[in-house]
C-alpha positions in Angstrom: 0.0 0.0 0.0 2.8 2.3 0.5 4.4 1.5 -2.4 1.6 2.3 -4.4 1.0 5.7 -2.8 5.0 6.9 -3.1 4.7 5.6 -7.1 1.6 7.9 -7.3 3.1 10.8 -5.3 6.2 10.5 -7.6 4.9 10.1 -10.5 2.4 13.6 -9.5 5.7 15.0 -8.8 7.2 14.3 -12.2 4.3 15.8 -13.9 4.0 18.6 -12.3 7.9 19.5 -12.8 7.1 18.6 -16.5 4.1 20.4 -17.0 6.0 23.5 -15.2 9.1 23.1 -17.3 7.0 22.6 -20.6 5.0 26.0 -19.9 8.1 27.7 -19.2 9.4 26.6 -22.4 6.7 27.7 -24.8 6.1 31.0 -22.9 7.3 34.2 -24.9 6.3 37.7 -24.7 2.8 38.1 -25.8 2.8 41.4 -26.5 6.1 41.2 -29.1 4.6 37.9 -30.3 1.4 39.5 -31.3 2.8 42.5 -32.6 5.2 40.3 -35.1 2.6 38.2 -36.3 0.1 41.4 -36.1 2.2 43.3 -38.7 3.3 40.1 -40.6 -0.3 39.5 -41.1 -2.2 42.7 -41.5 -0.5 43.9 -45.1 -1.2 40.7 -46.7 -5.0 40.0 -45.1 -7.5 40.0 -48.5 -10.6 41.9 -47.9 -13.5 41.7 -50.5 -15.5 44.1 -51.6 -19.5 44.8 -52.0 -18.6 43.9 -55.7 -16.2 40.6 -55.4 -13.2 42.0 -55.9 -10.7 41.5 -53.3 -7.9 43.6 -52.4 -5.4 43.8 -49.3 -4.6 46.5 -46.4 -1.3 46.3 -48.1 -2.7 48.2 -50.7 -2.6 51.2 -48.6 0.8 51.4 -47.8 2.1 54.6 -46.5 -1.9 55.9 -45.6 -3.0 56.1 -42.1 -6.4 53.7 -41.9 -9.4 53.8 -39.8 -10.5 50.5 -40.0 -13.9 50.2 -38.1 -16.0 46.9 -37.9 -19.6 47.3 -38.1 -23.2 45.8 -39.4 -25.9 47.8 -40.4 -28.4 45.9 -37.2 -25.6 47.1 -34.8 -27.2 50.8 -33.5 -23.8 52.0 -32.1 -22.3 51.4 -35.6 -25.0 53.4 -37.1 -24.5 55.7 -34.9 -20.7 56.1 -35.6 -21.3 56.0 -39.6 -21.8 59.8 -40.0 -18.7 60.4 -38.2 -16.9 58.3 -40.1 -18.5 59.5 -43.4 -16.9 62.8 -42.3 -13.5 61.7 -41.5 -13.2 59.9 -44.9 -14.4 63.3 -46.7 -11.9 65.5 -44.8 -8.6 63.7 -44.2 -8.2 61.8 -47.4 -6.1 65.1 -48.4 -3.8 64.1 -46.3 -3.9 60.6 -46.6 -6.2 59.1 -44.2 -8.6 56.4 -45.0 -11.5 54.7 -43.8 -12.4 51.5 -44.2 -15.5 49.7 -43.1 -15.3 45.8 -43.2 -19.2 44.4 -42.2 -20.0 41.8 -40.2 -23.5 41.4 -42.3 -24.5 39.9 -45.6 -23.9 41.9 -49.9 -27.5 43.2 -49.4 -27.9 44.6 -46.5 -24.8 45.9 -46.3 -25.4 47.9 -50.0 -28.7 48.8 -48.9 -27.4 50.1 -46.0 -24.2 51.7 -47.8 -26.8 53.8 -50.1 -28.9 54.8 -47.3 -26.3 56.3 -45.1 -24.2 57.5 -48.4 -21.1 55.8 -47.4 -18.2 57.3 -48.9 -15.6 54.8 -47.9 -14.6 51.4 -48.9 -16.9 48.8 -47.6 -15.9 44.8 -47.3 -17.1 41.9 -45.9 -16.3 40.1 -43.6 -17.5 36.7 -44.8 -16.1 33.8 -42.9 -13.3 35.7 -42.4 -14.2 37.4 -38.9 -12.3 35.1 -36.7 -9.1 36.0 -38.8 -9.8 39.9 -39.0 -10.4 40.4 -35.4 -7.2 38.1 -34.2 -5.1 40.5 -36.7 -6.8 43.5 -35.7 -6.8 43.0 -32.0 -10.5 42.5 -31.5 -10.6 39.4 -28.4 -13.8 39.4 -27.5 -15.3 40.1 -31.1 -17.4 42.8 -30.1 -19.0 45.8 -32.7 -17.9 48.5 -33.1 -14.9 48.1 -32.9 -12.0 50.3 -34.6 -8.2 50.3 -35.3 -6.1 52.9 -36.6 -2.6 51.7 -38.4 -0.1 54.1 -38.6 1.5 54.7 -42.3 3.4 51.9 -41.6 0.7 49.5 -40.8 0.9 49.4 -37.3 -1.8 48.9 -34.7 -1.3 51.8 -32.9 -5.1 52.3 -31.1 -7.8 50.1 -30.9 -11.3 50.9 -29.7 -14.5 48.5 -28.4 -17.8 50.0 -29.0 -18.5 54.0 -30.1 -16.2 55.8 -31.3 -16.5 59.7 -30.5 -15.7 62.0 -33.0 -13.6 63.4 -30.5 -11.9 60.4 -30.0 -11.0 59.6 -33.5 -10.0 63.3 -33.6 -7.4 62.9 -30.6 -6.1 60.3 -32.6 -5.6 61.7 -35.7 -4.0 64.5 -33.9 -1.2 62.6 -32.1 -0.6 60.4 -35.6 0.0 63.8 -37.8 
């Protein structure tokens, strides 16, 4: 009997010190691994349009994007569309974009669009969510939510929920 209880007490011990040892092992800085595969990813990510045609984020190289996840049955994304509709209109001089990628179906999404007069590029999401909000930064999958990359493509501010007009203004501000 005691046998049997120091061969299960050792072999607990040897498990634990492997299962300690192994997480040890794979652990690495979160925040520099997500940032590598963040930027690795983000240029080359396709994104398709109302009309099929796809296209990339690396296609806006050297532009600072407002990249803002919505659907038209979300009220705080309606809500947020005339703001971005004016952000799009005024900064584009300078080279600041808006995109809108939809978490909705062609459709509604275009009846929407015409509606509310978007102005900006609009893409959808498609069964590409999970992948768009791992690259963007988006855990918990919520809408709205928004990113701003930097001309270089970096992350540099992500937002859950509303946006403020004043918010995405502070932003702009400290990126110019």
């Amino acid at each position: 009997m005691k046998r049997n209880q120091l061969a299960v007490g050792a072999i607990a011990l040897v498990s634990m010190l492997a299962g300690t040892l192994l997480f040890n092992l794979l652990q690495t800085d979160p925040a520099s691994q997500a940032t590598a595969e963040t930027s690795l990813e983000l240029h080359s990510i396709p994104l398709v349009d109302l009309n099929g045609q796809q296209t990339s984020i690396g296609d806006w190289k050297g532009d600072i994007l407002i990249v803002n996840f919505w659907a038209p049955w979300c009220a705080p994304c309606r809500r947020e569309v005339p703001t971005l509709i004016k952000y799009h209109r005024q900064y584009v001089p300078q080279g600041v974009r808006v995109i809108g990628i939809a978490y909705d179906n062609e459709p509604q999404v275009s009846r929407f669009a015409d509606d509310y007069q978007i102005n900006y590029p609009l893409f959808l999401a498609g069964n590409r969510s999970a992948t768009y909000n791992i690259a963007f930064g988006n855990h918990s999958g919520s809408l709205p939510f928004t990113a701003i990359l930097n001309r270089n493509q970096d992350i540099v501010f992500q937002h859950n929920g509303e946006l403020s007009d004043a918010q995405l203004h502070e932003q702009l501000v400290l990126l110019q």
